[in-house]
N, C-alpha and C positions, 0 to 999 in steps of 0.2 A: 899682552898688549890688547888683544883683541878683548877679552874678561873689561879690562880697562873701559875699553872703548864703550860698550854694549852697557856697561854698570853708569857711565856717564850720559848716556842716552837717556839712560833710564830716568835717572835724575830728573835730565831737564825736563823727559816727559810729564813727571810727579810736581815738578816744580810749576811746572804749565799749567796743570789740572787745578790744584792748590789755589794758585794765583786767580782762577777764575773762578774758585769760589768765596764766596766774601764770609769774613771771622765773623761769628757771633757776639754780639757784646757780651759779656758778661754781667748778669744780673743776681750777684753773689750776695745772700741776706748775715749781716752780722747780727749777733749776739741773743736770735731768738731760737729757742727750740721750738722741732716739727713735734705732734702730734705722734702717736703710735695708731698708722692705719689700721694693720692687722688685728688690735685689738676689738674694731668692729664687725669681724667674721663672725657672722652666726658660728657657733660649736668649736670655732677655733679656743687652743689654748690661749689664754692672756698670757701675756709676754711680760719681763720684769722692766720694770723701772731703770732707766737709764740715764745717767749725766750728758753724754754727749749730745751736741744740737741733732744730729741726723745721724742713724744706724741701721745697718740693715744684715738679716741672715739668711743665709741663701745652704740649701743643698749643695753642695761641689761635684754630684754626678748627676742632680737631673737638673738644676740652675735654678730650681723651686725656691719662692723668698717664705720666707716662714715668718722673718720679725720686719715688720716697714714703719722704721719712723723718718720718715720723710727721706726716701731712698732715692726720689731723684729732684733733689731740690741742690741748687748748685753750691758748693763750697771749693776753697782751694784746698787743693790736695799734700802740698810743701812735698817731704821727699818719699811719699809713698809714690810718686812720678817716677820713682826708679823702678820698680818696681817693672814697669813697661820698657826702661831705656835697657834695662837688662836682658829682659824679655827677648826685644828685636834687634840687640845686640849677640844675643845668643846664636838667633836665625840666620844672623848674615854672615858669620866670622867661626875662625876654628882654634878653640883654647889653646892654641900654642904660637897664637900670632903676636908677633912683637909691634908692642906698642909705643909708639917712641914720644915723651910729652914735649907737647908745645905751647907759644905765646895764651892758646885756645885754653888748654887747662889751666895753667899757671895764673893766670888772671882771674880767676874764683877760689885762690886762696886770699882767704884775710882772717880778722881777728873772728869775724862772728858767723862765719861760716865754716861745717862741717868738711873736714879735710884731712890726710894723712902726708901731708908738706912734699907732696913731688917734686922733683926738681926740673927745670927747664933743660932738655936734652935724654934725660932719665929714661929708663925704657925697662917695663915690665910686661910679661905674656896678659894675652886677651883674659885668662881663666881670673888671673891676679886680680886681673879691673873689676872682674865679677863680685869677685866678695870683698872686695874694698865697697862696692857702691851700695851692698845689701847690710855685712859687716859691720861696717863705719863710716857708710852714708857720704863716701867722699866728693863730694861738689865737682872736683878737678879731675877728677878719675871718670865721671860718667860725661865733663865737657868732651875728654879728651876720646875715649870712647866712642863719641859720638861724629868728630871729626873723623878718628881712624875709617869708620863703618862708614857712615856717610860719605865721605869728601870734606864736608862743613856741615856743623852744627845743625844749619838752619835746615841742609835738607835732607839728614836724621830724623828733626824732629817734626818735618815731613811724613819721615815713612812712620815714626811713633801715630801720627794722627790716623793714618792711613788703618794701620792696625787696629787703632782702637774700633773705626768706622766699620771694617772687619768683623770685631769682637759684638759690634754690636751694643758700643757706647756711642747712646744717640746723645749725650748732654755732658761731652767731652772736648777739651780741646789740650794742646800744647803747646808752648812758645819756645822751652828750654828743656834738656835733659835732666836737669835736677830737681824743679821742683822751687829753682827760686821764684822770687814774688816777682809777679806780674799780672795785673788785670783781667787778663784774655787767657791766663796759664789756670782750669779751672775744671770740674770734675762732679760728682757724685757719688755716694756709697752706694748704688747699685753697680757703677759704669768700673769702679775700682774692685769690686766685688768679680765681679767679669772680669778683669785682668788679670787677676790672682789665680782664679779657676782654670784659666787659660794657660796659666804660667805651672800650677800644678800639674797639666798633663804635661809636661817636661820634664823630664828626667835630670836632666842636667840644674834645670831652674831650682825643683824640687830639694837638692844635695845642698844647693846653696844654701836656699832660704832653712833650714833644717839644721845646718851648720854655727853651733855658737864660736867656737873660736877657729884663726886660721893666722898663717905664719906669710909671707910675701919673702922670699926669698932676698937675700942682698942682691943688690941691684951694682952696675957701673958705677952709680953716685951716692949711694945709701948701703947701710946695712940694714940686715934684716928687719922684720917691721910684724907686729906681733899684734893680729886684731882681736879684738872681740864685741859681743853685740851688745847694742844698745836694747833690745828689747827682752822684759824680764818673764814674758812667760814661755820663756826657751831656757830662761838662765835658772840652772837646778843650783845656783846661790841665793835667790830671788826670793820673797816671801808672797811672791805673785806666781809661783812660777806653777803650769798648767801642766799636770797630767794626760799625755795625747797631744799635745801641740808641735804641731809641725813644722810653725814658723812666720815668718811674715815681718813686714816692715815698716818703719815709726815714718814720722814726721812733722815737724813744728817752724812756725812763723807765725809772725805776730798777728797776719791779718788769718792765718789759716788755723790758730790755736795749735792743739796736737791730734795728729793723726793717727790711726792706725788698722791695718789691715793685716788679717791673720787668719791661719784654718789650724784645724785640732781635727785628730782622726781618733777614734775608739772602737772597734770590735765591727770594722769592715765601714763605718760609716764615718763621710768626711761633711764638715763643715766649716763655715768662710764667713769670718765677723768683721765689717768694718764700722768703725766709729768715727765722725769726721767731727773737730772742732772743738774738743772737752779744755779745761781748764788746766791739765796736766796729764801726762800721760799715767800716775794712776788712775785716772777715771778713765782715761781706753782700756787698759788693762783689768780694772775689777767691770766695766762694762761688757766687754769679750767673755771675761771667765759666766760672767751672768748669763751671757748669752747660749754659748758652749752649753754652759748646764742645763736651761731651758729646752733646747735641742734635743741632748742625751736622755734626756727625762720626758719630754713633753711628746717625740713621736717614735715611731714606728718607721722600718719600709716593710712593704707587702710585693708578692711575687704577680705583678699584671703581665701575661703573655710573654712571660719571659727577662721580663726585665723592673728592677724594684722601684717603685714609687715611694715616696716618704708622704706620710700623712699622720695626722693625732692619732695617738693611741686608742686605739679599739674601732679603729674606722675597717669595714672590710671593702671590699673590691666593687660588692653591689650599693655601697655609700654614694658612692664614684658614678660621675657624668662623662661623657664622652663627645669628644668634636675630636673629625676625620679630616687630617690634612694630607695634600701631596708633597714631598719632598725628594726630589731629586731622582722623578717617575716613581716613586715607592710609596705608597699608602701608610701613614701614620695613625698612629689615635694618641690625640693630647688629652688628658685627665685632669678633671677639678673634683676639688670638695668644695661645696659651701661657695663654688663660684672661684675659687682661687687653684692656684695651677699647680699641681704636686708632679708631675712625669710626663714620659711623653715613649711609648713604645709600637715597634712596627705593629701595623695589624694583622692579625691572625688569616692564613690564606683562605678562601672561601674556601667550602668544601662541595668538589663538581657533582652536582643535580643531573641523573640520567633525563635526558629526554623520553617523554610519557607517550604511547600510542595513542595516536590520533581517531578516535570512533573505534574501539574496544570490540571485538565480534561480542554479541549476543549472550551467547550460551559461554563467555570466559568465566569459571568458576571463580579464578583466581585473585582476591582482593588487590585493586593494584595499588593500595594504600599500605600494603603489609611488604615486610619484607621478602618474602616468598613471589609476590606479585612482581617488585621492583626485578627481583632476579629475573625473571620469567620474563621480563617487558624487555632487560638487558639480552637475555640470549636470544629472542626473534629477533631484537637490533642484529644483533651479530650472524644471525643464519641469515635473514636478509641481506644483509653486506655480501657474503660466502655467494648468494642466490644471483646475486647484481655482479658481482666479479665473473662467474660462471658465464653468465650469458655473455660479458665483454670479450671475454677470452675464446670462445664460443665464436660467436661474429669475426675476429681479426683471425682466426685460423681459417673459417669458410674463405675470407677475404685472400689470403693468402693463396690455398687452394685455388680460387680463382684465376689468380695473377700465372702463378705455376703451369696452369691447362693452359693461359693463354701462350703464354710462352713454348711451350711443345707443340703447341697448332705450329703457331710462328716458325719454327725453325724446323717443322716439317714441309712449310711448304718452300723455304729458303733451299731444304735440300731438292726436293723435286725441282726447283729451276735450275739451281746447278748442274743436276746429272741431264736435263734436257738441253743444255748450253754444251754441256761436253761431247752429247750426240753430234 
């Protein structure tokens, strides 16, 4: 009850904050494709030709964008929104929680929307919801999802926003958990690019999106139910189908084209392709592979202080510029080539500089530029120390002594009055 209470608080808190900030309108462009920025980096690789209006590729361990064709220029996202509903449904709830559907889901089944026909009362576990909504993109499955987690829809798709602003999608918004149309429900291939990334360091997220087929057990009111994906460069029947793909999720609407977002790993290195808007989802999919390949082929990571940057091939380390941030008290160094940003790794700790003698005696042989000198300048450091403790130690013993003598005066002459008082 109290869990209850404290989770309802919460809410309204979120709903409060929310409320007092005003929605962005939406300034969603149809039917023109962006420009490839990246292609104007000095020394960068050109990047391939692409169908979709706006795509972007990014590193999945340093967030480095490597292909920018208009990566934050706004489009609708349709149900690569789940993508996030899963996300922060994962975070809040524990895969064995019963889900029980209501008026809430049931009402986003119809004829032209993506669904696996739940029933009204019907109840399958949290984990079930997960890959129905990744799976088979169920509409009704990520409402209902959403009310479970939430209380109601609306202030779910709250804490969705909330996350994204989190993530660090500045030209994000949500309205609904799936991904249907709406105006104000609107996004970016960078800001979707970040949720995936995000969603790959999850373990649990990870299995899903990686998963081409899954089974939903029989249910109270259903038998068994038997998914499998909609997206073909996971499917090894597929004549799309991607080498290293790890996974990722479609989606389509009329105002939003087709969408898709996906990563592919090979030989320790991950990357994260989205394409927003194409005319069908073969052009996401041969877009991705194009990109993927570009990637594989076009860079490198190299080892900076520890930790790998990805940059064009044959770039070394002294290529590389450097700006020094603070984060979280800890001293960073972020990395560009060519002005664009490949990594970002702690800085290397100084290394402690003895302090030098002040006015050198005369006649000191000893270069104190050499290291022979530096040694030499350390140990007077330290016999002086020894020299300075002596004399303290020195002084609090006389001191001492002091105290002691007075005290033996003192109760010498305490006894002398006594034995003249007992006269």
């Amino acid at each position: 009850m109290t869990k209850k209470i404290c989770r309802g608080i919460a809410f309204a808190i979120t709903a409060f904050l929310a409320a007092a900030q005003p929605v962005k309108a939406a300034a969603v462009n149809f039917g023109t494709a962006a420009s490839v920025n990246s292609d104007s980096i000095p020394n960068w690789p050109k990047g391939p030709d692409t169908v979709s209006e706006t795509a972007v590729l990014i590193d999945a361990d340093t967030g480095a964008v490597l292909y920018d064709k208009g990566k934050d220029e706004l489009r609708y996202p349709a149900s690569t929104t789940k993508m996030m509903t899963v996300l922060v449904a994962m975070e809040n709830s524990k895969p064995k929680d019963s889900v029980t559907f209501t008026e809430t889901g049931i009402r986003d089944i119809t004829w032209d929307s993506a669904h696996i026909n739940m029933k009204l009362g019907e109840t399958i576990t949290m984990k079930d919801c997960w890959y129905a909504a990744i799976i088979a993109s169920a509409n009704e499955v990520c409402a209902q999802m959403a009310e479970h987690v939430g209380g109601t829809e609306a202030q779910f798709v709250e804490m969705m926003n909330q996350k994204a602003q989190k993530l660090g999608c500045t030209n994000t918004h949500f309205t609904n958990a799936s991904g249907l149309p709406d105006p104000n429900h609107y996004t970016t291939a960078h800001d979707l690019a970040k949720i995936l990334r995000a969603g790959l360091r999850n373990n649990r997220f990870r299995k899903v999106l990686q998963t081409p087929s899954y089974t939903i057990p029989a249910t109270n009111l259903s038998e068994a139910r038997n998914l499998h994906t909609h997206m073909p460069l996971i499917a090894k029947e597929s004549n799309l189908y991607y080498e290293g793909c790890i996974g990722g999720k479609t989606g389509n609407t009329n105002d939003a084209g087709h969408t898709l977002a996906v990563a592919a790993e090979r030989n320790g290195r991950t990357y994260i392709a989205v394409t927003l808007r194409a005319a069908d989802l073969g052009g996401n999919c041969t877009d991705s592979r194009a990109l993927f390949d570009y990637a594989f082929n076009s860079f490198d990571t190299i080892d900076v202080n520890g930790r790998a940057v990805t940059v064009p091939k044959g770039v070394t380390v002294s290529d590389l510029t450097v700006q020094e941030i603070e984060k979280n008290g800890k001293i960073y160094n972020r990395y560009f080539y060519s002005g664009q940003y490949v990594g970002m790794a702690a800085a290397p700790e100084p290394t402690p500089v003895p302090e030098t003698v002040e006015n050198p005696p005369e006649n000191n042989a000893i270069d104190q530029g050499s290291s022979e000198g530096q040694a030499s300048i350390i140990e007077e450091e330290e016999e002086d120390g020894l020299s300075t403790m002596s004399k303290i130690l020195l002084g609090v013993m006389a001191g001492m002594a002091v105290i002691l003598v007075g005290l033996m005066i003192a109760l010498h002459f305490k006894e002398k009055r006594m034995y003249r008082s007992r006269r």
